[in-house]
N, C-alpha and C positions, 0 to 999 in steps of 0.2 A: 467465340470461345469454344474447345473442343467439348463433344460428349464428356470424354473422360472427367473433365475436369469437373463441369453442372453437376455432375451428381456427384461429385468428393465435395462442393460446396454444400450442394440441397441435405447431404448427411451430414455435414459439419452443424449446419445449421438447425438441424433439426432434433439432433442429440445434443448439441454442446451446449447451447441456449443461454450464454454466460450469465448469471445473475448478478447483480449491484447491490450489496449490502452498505448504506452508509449512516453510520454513527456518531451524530453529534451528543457529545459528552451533556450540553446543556441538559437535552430533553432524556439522552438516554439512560444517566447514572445522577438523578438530582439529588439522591440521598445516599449519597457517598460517605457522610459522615458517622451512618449508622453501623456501616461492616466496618468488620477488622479481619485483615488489613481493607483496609478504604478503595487501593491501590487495583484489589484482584477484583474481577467477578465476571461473570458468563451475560450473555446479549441477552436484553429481552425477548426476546424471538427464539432463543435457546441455541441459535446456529454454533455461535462462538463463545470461547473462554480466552480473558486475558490475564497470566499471570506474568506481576512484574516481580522484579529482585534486584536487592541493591549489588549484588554482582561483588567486585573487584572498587567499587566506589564510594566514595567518603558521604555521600546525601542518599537517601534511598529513594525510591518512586512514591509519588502522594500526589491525589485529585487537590487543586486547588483553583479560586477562584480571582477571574484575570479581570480587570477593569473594562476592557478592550474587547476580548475574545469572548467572555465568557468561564465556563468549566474548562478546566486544563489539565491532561495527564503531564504530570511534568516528570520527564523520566533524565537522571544527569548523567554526567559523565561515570563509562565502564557500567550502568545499571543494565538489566535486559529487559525485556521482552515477549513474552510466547505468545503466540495467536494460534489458538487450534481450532479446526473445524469440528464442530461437535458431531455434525453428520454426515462425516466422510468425506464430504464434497471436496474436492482440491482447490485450493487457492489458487491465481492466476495473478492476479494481482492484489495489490497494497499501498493505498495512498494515504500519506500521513500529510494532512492539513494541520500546517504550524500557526497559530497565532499569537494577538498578542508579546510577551513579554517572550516568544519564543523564538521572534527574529534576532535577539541581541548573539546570543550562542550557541546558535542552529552547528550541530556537530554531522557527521557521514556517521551512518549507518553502518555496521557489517552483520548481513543476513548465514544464516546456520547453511540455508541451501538458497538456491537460486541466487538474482542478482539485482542490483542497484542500476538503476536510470540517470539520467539527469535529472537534477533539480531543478525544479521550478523556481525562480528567484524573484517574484513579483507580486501585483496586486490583485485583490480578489477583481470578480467578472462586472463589480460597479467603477474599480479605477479608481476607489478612495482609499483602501489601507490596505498594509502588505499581509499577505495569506502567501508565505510562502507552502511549495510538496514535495514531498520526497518519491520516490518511486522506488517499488520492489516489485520485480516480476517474476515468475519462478512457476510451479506443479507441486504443491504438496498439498498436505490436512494441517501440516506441523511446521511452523518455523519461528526459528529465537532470530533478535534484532539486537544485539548491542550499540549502545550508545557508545560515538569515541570519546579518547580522551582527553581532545581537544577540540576547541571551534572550528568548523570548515569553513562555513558558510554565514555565518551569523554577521550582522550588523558589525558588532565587534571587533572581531577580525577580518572580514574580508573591507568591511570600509572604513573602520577606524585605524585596521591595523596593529590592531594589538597581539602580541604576542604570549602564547600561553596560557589565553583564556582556557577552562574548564569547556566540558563541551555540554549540550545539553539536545534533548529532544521533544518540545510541549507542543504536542497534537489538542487542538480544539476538538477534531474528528477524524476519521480513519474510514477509507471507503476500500471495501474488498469484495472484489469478481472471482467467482465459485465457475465449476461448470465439469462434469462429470469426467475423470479421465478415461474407463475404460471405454465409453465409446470413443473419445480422441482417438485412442489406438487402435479401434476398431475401422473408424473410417479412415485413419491415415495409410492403415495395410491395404484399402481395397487398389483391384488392379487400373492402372494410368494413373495413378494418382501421385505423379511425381513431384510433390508439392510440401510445403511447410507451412506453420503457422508461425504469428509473432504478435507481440504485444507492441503497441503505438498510439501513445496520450492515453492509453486505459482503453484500446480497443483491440479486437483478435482481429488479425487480417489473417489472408491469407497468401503466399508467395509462393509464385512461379517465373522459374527464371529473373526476369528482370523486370518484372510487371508483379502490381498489387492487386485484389481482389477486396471487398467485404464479401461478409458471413454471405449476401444475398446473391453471391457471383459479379455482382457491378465495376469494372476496371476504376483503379482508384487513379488520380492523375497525380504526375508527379510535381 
């Protein structure tokens, strides 16, 4: 691998340092029932706020408790979204972990900036019950998520085939990767550095030509 390249890694890696915030509704918001709205509130850790709103939709958004899952943000069809970063940091990515009663009318997503992944359509990492995830990739502090207004993906409609279901989106938990932008920009301008980044399964690679890289310079196989 060329000079140029080692050190546009060894700086990516050594500024960008993406961090992993992940928040399970169980442990993180167990007294949900004492605010109003129930719905809103900022991370224990203080990083993040989430406010919801019933939008354009007949159900509004409400923490409730799923047999199965657990704690459930259960957000419905046309309701939104926001996830701020309370300390600047940029958002990279967004994965919403659906459980529960939240496979039946799993809806798409559409994000204010950035963009949508594939979904994950399967079982959690023991093989016994479906955890389906959404993916959002993108660069801000700031972004709204509406729920559609119909089922995309849910049990419902993609295997029962039902037509016209409501849509819905009940995250058990939400994991988001931070990681500073202006140095990104700062290492991307340095010189040889003809390269890009990308997000893949929740991870920054990095891209040259037609070869992959991680953060540590190590060619990734295809």
């Amino acid at each position: 691998m060329r000079k140029g390249l080692i050190l546009f890694l060894l700086a990516v890696a050594t500024t960008v340092m993406a961090g992993e915030h992940a928040y399970l509704w169980d442990t993180e918001f167990p007294n949900y029932k004492s605010q109003i709205p129930s719905s809103d509130f900022t991370t224990g850790d203080g990083l993040f706020r989430f406010t919801s709103d019933k939008a354009n939709g007949i159900s509004g958004p409400q923490f409730g408790s799923d047999s199965k899952a657990g704690l459930l943000l259960r957000l419905y069809a046309d309701n939104t979204l926001r996830i701020e970063s309370l300390s600047g940091e940029q958002m990279l990515s967004v994965t919403f972990v659906i459980g529960g009663n939240g496979h039946y009318k799993l809806a798409h997503l559409t994000p204010s900036v950035g963009q949508m992944g594939e979904p994950y359509l399967g079982k959690d990492a023991t093989d016994t019950f479906r955890e389906y995830r959404l993916f959002w990739s993108g660069e801000t502090a700031d972004v709204t998520f509406t729920v559609g207004h119909e089922c995309e993906y849910g049990i419902d409609c993609a295997d029962q085939e039902k037509e016209g279901e409501p849509g819905t989106c009940m995250t058990k938990q939400i994991i988001i990767t931070t990681a500073d932008t202006q140095d990104i920009v700062t290492a991307t301008n340095a010189p040889s550095a003809i390269v890009r980044k990308a997000l893949r399964n929740g991870r920054i690679i990095i891209l040259r030509g037609d070869k992959s890289y991680t953060l540590t310079g190590q060619e990734m196989k295809k």
